[in-house]
C-alpha positions as CSV (number, residue, x, y, z in Angstrom):
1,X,9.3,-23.6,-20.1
2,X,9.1,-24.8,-16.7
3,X,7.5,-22.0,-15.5
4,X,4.8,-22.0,-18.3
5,X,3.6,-25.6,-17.3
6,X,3.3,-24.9,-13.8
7,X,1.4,-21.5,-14.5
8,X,-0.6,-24.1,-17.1
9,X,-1.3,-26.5,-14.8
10,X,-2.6,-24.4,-11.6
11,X,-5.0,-22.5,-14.0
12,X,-6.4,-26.1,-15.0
13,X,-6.3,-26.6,-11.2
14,X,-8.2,-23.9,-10.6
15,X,-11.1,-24.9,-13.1
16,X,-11.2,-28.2,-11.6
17,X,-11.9,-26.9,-8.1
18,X,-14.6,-24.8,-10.0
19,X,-16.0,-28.2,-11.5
20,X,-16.0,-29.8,-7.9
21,X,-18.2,-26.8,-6.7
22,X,-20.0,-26.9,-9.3
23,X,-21.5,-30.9,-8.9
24,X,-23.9,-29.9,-6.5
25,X,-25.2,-27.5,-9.4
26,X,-25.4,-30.3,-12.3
27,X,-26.6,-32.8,-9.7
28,X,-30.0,-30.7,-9.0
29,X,-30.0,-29.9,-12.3
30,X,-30.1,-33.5,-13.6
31,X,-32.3,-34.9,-11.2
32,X,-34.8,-32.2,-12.4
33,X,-34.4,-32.7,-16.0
34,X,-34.7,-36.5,-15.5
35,X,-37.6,-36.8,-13.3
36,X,-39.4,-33.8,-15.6
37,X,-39.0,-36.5,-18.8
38,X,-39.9,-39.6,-16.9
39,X,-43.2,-38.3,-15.2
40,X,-46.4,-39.0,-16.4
41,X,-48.1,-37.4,-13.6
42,X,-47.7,-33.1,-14.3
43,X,-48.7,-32.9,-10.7
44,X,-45.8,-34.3,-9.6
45,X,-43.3,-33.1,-12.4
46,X,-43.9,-29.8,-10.7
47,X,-43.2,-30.6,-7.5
48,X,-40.4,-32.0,-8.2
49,X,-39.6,-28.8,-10.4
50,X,-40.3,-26.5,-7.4
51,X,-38.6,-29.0,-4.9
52,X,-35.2,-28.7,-7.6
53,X,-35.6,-24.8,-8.6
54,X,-35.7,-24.1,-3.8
55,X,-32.7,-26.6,-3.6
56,X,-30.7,-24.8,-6.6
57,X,-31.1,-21.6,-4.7
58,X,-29.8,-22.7,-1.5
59,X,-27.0,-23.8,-3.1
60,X,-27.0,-20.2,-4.5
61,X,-26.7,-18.5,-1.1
62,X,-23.2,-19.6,-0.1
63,X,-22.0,-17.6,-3.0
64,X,-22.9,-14.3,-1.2
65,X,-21.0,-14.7,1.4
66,X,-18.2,-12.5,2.3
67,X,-16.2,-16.1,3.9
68,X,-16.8,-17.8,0.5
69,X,-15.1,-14.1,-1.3
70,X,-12.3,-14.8,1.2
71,X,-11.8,-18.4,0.3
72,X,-11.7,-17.3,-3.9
73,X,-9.6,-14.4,-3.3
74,X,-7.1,-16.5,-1.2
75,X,-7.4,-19.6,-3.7
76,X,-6.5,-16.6,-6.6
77,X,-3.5,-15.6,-4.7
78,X,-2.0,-18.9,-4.1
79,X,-2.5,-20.8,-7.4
80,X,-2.7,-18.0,-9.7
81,X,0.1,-15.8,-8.4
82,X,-1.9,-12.8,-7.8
83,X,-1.9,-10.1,-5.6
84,X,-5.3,-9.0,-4.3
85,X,-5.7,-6.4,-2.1
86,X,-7.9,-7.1,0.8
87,X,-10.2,-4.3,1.4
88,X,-9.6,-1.5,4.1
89,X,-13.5,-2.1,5.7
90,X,-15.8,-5.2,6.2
91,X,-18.0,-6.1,2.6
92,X,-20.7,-4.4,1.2
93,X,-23.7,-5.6,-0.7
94,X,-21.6,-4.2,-4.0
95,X,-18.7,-6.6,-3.0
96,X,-20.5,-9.9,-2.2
97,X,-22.4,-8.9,-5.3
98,X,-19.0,-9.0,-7.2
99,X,-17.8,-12.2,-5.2
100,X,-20.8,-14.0,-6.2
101,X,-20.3,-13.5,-9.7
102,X,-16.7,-14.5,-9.6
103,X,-18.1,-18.0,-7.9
104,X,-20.3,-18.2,-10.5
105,X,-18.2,-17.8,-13.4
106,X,-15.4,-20.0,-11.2
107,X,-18.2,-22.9,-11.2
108,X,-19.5,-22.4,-14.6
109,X,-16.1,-22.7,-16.0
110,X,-15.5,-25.6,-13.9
111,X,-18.5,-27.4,-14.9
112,X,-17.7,-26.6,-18.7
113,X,-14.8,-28.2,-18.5
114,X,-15.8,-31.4,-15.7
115,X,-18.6,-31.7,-18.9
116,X,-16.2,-31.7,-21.6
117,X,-13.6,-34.1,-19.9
118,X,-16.5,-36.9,-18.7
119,X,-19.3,-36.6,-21.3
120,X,-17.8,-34.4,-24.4
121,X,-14.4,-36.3,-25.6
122,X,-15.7,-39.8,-24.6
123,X,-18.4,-38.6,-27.0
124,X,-16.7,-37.0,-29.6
125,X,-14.7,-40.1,-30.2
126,X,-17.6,-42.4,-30.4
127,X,-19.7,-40.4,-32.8
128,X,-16.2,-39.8,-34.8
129,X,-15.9,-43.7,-35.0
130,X,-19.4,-44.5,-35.6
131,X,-22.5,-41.5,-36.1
132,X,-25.2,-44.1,-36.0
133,X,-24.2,-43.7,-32.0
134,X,-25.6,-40.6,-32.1
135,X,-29.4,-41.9,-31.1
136,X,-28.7,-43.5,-28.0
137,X,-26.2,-40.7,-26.9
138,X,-28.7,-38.6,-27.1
139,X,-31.4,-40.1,-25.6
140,X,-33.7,-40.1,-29.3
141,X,-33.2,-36.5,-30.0
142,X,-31.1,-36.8,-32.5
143,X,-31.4,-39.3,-35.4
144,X,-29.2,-39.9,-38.5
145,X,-28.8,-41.7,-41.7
146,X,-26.5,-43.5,-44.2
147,X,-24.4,-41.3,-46.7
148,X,-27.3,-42.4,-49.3
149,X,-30.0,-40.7,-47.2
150,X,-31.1,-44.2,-46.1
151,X,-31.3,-45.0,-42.3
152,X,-28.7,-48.0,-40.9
153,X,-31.5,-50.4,-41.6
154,X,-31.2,-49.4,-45.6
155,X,-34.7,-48.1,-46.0
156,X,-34.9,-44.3,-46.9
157,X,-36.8,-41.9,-44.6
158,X,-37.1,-44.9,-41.6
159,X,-33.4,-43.5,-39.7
160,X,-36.1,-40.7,-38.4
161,X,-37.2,-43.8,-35.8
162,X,-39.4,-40.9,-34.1
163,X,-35.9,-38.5,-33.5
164,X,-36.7,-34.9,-33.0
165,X,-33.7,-34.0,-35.6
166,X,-32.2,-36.2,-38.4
167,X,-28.4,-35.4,-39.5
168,X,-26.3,-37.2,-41.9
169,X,-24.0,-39.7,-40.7
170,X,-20.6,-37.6,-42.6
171,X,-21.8,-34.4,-40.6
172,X,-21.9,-35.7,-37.5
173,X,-18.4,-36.9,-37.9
174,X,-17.5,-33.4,-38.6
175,X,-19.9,-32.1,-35.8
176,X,-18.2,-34.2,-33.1
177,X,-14.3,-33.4,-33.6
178,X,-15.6,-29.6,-33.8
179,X,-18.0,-28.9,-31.4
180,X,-15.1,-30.4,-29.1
181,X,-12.3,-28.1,-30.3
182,X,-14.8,-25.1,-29.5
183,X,-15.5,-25.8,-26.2
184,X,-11.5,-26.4,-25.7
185,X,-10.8,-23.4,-27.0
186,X,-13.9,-21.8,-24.5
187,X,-12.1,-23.8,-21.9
188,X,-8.6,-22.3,-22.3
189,X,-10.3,-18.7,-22.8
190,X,-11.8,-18.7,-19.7
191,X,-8.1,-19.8,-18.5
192,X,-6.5,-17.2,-19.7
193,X,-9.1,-14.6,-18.7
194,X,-9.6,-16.1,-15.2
195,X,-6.5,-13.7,-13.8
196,X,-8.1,-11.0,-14.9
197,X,-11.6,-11.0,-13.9
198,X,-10.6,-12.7,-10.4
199,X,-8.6,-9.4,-9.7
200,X,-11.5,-7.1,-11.2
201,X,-14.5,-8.9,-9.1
202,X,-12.7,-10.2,-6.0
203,X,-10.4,-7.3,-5.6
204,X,-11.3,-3.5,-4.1
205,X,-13.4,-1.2,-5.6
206,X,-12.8,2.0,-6.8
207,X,-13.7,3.2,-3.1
208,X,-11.4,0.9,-1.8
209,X,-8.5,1.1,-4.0
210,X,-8.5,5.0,-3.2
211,X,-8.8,4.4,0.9
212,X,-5.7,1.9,0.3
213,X,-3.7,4.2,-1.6
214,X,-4.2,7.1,1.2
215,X,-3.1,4.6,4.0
216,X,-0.3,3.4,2.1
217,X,0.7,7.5,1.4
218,X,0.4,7.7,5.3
219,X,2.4,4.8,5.9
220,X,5.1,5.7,3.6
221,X,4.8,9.3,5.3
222,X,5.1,7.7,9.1
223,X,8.3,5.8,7.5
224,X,10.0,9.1,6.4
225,X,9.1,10.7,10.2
226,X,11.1,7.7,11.1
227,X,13.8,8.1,9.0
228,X,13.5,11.8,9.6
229,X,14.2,11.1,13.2
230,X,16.8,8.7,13.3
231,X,18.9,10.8,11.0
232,X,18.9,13.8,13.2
233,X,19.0,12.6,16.6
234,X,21.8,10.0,16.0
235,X,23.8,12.6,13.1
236,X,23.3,15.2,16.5
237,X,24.2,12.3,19.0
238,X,27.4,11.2,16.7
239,X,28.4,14.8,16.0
240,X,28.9,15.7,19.3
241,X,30.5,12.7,20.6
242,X,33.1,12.7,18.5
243,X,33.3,16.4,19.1
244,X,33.4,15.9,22.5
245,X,35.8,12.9,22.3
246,X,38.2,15.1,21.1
247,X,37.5,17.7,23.4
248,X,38.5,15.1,26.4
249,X,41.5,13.8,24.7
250,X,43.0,17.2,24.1
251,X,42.1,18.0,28.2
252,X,42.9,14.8,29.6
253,X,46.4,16.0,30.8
254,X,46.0,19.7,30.9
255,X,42.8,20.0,32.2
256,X,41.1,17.2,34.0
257,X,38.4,18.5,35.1
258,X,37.1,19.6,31.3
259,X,38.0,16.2,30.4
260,X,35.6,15.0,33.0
261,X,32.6,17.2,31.9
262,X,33.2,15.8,28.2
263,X,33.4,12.3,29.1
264,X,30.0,13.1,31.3
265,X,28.2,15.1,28.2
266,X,29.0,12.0,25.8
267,X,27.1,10.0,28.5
268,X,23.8,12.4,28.6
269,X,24.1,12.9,24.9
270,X,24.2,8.8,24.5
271,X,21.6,8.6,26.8
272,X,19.0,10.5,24.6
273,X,19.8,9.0,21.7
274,X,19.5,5.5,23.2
275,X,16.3,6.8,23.9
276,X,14.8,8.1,21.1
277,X,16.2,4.8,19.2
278,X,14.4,2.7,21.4
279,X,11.0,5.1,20.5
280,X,11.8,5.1,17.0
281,X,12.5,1.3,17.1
282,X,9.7,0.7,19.4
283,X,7.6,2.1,16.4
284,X,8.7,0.0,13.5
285,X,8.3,-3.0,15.8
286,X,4.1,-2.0,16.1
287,X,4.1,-1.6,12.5
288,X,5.6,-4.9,11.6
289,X,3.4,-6.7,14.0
290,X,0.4,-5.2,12.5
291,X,0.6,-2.0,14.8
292,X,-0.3,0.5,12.8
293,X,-3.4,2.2,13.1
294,X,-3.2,4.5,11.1
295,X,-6.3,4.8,8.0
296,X,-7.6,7.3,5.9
297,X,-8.8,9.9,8.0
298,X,-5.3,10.3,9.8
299,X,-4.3,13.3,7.9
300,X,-0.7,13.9,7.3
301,X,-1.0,17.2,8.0
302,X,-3.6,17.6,10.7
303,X,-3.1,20.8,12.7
304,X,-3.6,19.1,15.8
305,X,-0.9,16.5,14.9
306,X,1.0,18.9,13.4
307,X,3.7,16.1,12.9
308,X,4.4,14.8,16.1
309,X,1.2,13.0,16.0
310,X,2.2,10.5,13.6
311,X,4.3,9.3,16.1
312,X,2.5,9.6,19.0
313,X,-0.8,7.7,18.0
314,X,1.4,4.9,16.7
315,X,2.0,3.1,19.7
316,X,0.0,3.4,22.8
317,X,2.4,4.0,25.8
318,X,5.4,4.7,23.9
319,X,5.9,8.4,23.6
320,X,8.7,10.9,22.0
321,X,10.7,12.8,24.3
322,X,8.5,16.2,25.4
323,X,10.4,18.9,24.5
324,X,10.9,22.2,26.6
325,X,12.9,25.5,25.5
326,X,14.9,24.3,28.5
327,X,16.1,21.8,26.1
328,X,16.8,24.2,23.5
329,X,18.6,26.3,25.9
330,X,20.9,23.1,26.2
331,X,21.4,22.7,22.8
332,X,23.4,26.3,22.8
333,X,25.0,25.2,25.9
334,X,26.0,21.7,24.4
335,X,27.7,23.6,21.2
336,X,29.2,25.8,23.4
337,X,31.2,23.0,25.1
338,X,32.6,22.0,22.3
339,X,34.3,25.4,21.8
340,X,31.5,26.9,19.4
341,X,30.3,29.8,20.4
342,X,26.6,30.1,20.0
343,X,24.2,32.6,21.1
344,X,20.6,31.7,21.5
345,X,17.9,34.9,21.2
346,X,14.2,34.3,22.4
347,X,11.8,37.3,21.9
348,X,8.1,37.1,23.0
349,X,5.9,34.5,24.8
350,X,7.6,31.4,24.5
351,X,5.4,29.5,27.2
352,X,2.4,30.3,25.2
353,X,3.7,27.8,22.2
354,X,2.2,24.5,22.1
355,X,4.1,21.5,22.7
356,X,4.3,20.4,18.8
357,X,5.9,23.8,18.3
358,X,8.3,23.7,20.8
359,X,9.2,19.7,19.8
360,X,9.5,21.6,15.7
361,X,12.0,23.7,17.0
362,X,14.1,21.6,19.0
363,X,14.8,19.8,15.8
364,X,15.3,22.7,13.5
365,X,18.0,23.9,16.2
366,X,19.5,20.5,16.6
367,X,19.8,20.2,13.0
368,X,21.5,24.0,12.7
369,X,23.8,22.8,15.6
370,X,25.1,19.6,13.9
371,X,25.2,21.1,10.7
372,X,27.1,24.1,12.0
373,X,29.5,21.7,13.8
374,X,30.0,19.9,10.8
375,X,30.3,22.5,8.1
376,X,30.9,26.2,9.6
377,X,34.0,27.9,8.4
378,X,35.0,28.9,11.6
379,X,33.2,28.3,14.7
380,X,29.7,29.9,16.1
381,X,26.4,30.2,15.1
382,X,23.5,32.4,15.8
383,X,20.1,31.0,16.9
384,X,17.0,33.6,16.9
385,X,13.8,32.4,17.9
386,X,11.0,35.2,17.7
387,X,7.3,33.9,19.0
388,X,4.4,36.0,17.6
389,X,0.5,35.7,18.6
390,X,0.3,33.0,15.2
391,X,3.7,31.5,14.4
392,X,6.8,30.7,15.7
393,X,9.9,31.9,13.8
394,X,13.5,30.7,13.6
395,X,16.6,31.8,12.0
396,X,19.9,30.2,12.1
397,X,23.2,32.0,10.8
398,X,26.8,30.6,11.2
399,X,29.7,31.6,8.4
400,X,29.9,29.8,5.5
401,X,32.4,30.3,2.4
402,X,30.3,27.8,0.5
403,X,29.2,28.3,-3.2
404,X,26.0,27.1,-2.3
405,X,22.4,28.5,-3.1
406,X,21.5,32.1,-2.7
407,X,18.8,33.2,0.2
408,X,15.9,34.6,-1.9
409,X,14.5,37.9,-0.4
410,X,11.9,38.4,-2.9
411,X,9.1,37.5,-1.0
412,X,7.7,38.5,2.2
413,X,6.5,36.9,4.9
414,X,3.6,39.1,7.1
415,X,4.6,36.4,10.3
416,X,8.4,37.2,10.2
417,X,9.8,39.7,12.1
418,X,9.5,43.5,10.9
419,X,13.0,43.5,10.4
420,X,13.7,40.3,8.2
421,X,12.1,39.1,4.9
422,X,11.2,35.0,5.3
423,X,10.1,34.0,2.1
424,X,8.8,30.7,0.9
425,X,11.0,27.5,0.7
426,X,13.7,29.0,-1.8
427,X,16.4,26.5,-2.7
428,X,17.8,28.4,-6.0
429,X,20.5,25.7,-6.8
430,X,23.2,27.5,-8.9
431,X,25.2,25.5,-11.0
432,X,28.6,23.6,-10.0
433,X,27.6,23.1,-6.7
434,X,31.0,21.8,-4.4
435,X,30.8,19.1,-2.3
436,X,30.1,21.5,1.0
437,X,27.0,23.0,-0.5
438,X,25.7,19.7,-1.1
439,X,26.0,18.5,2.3
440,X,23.4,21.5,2.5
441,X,20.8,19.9,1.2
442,X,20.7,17.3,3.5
443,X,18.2,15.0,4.4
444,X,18.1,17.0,7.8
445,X,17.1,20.0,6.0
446,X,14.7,18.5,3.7
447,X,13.0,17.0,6.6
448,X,13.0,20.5,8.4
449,X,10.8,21.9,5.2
450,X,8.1,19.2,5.1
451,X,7.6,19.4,8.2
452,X,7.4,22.9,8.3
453,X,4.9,22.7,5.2
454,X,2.6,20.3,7.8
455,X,2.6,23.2,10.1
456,X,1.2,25.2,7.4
457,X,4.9,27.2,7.0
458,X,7.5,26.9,4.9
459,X,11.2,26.8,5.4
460,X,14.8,28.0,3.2
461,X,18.0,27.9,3.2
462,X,20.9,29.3,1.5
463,X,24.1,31.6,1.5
464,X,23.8,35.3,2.4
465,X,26.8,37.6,2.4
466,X,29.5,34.8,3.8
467,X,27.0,33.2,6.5
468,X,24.5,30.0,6.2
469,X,21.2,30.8,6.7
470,X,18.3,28.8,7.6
471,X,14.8,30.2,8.2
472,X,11.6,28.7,9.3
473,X,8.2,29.5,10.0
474,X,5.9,27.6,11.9
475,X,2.6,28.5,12.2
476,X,-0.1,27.7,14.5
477,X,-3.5,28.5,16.3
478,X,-6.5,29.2,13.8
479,X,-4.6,29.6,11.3
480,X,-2.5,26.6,10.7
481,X,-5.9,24.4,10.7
């Protein structure tokens, strides 16, 4: 009930603010009417009609206004509870057009109801009580007489007294009462409506609404990079450590020295991750202090991007880590450390990949590493990177005794190496899943396939006679554009 009456009384509110606007309005409009009557001299009525008719458009212009839209559309928000969109670019003639009505129906309604409030109930009441009123309310338009068709003198035909129109006295106290319920009910019409058109006229067009819903699709998109990259740089960074943790605890009597070099490789691996948090971090400060640049023609999947560049055009100065193969090199090195033998295999020119490329595959190997770590029936994993004239291409295998989804081989990828079969992203979930197979689908590996399918590739997973597979292929050149 509460809530009702507050919701109630801002509306009113609101149509009093459009009744102060709107005194200007009435003002010119009065003074016209009035002087218009009381002239003798039709010279000077017109003046005065011209003089009234240049003033009433001034007060006109204001409404066009794009500051004046701002005011309405902030005055909507705070007393009416909306939520208006502000548009993604600076008015157009089509939106001040569509602000201007909105001030005009906010004065009109305000001005209805400043009329009823002052002149109609004070009115109403009078002419209820006593019709004969009715003459001198309206300055001698309107004339009445007795129930017996005389005038309040008694003489029949005389309650004329020169009035325009004569009405009975018993219909003008039905008149009165009713012509004041109908403009109550307009009044709390135009209430209840008000909500409605405010968000149709002072919110974004059609135009708009679509250029707002691609921004926010790219800022939901930069949000799952984010997450994308805080899940597999701290998962790899955690993974390790404690890997490598026990690695120095088992050594720290028998073998010092080993002990030493895991204690040291926890320190580099913490190192990176410190930094990439701070980059990731440093990102989701610039978007909460309005740093986000990003509108609708930053593509998602923009070859040139080609998904680093969401990150990298977010914040001037702050910049991912550059990846080399050097680092992917270390990656086999690091798993090695821990006692899991992995062998890395580069074929063809791997200096001629771009530097998105090389960043793609640092992740997709980082994520095989932890997840190989993590879930491998018995230690190893093979890493085969093969770089062709248009795409990069990436298998992982380690062994697996998961019941987890099958590797389709029933389509054929012309970028993949002559002697395997990539096919598209095939996650053939077969049913009763255990828990090991679901770890699978990780977010790691779901993020590995969308942004392969940025690059214009595609990316699956699955089990293959005993061993995990993961393939990806990453396009790039002419043809990933």
């Amino acid at each position: 009930m509460g809530a009702r009456v507050t919701m109630l009384w801002r509306r009113l509110l609101v149509l009093l603010i459009g009744g102060v606007i709107a005194v200007p309005y009435i003002a010119v409009v009065i003074w016209v009417v009035t002087a218009w009557n009381q002239l003798t001299d039709r010279g000077a009525a017109l003046g005065i009609l011209a003089t009234g008719t240049v003033t009433f458009v001034l007060l006109c212009v204001p409404a066009f206004l794009a500051v004046i839209r701002a005011l309405e559309r902030t005055l909507a928000e705070q007393l009416l509870g909306l939520t208006i969109p502000t548009p993604p670019r600076r008015a157009s003639s089509a939106d001040r057009l569509r602000g201007a009505l909105f001030y005009a129906g906010h004065a009109f309604s305000g001005a209805l109801l400043l009329v009823t409030v002052i002149v109609v109930i004070p009115s109403a009441v009078l002419l209820t009580a006593d019709p004969h009123l009715v003459k001198s309310l309206s300055p001698g338009f309107i004339g009445t007489t007795g129930s017996d068709g005389s005038a309040p003198g008694g003489d029949v035909g005389a309650g004329s007294d020169g009035a325009m129109v004569i009405l009975p006295a018993a219909l003008i106290q039905v008149l009165a009462p009713l012509c004041l319920l109908l403009l109550v009910a307009l009044i709390i019409a135009e209430g209840y409506f008000l909500p409605h058109y405010a968000q149709i006229l002072l919110g974004p067009s059609a135009a708009d609404r679509a250029a707002l819903a691609s921004a926010e699709r790219v800022h939901r998109f930069r949000r799952t990079v984010l997450a994308r990259e805080v899940h597999d740089s701290i998962g790899h960074a955690l993974t390790v450590t404690t890997m490598q943790a026990a690695v120095a605890k088992r050594a720290l009597h028998t073998d010092p020295t080993l002990a030493e070099a895991a204690v040291d490789e926890i320190a580099a691996t913490g190192r990176e991750a410190v930094a990439e948090l701070d980059h990731v971090l440093a990102l989701l400060r610039a978007e909460t202090e309005g740093g986000d640049r990003g509108d609708g023609n930053d593509q998602a999947g923009s070859a040139d991007g080609q998904g680093d560049g969401i990150e990298e055009g977010a914040v001037a100065g702050e910049r991912p880590p550059r990846r080399t193969m050097r680092d992917i090199e270390r990656l086999a090195e690091e798993a090695r450390s821990l006692e899991h033998p992995t062998v890395l295999t580069v074929t063809g020119d791997a200096a001629a990949l771009p530097e998105a490329v090389v960043g793609e595959l640092h992740r997709i190997v980082r994520e095989a590493v932890t997840n190989s770590l993590r879930h491998a029936s018995e230690p190893g994993l093979s890493v085969t990177i093969s770089v062709r004239d248009d795409a990069a291409w990436v298998e992982t295998r380690n062994a697996s005794t998961a019941n987890g989804p099958a590797l389709d081989r029933g389509h054929r990828d012309r970028r993949a190496p002559p002697d395997e079969s990539v096919g598209r992203r095939g996650k053939m979930r077969s049913p009763g899943l255990g828990a090991v197979a679901s770890a699978r689908e990780s977010r790691g590996l779901r993020g590995i396939s969308e942004r392969a399918e940025l690059f214009g590739g595609h990316a699956r997973w699955g089990v293959d006679d005993g061993q995990w597979i993961l393939q990806v292929t990453l396009p790039f050149g002419e043809e990933a554009e």
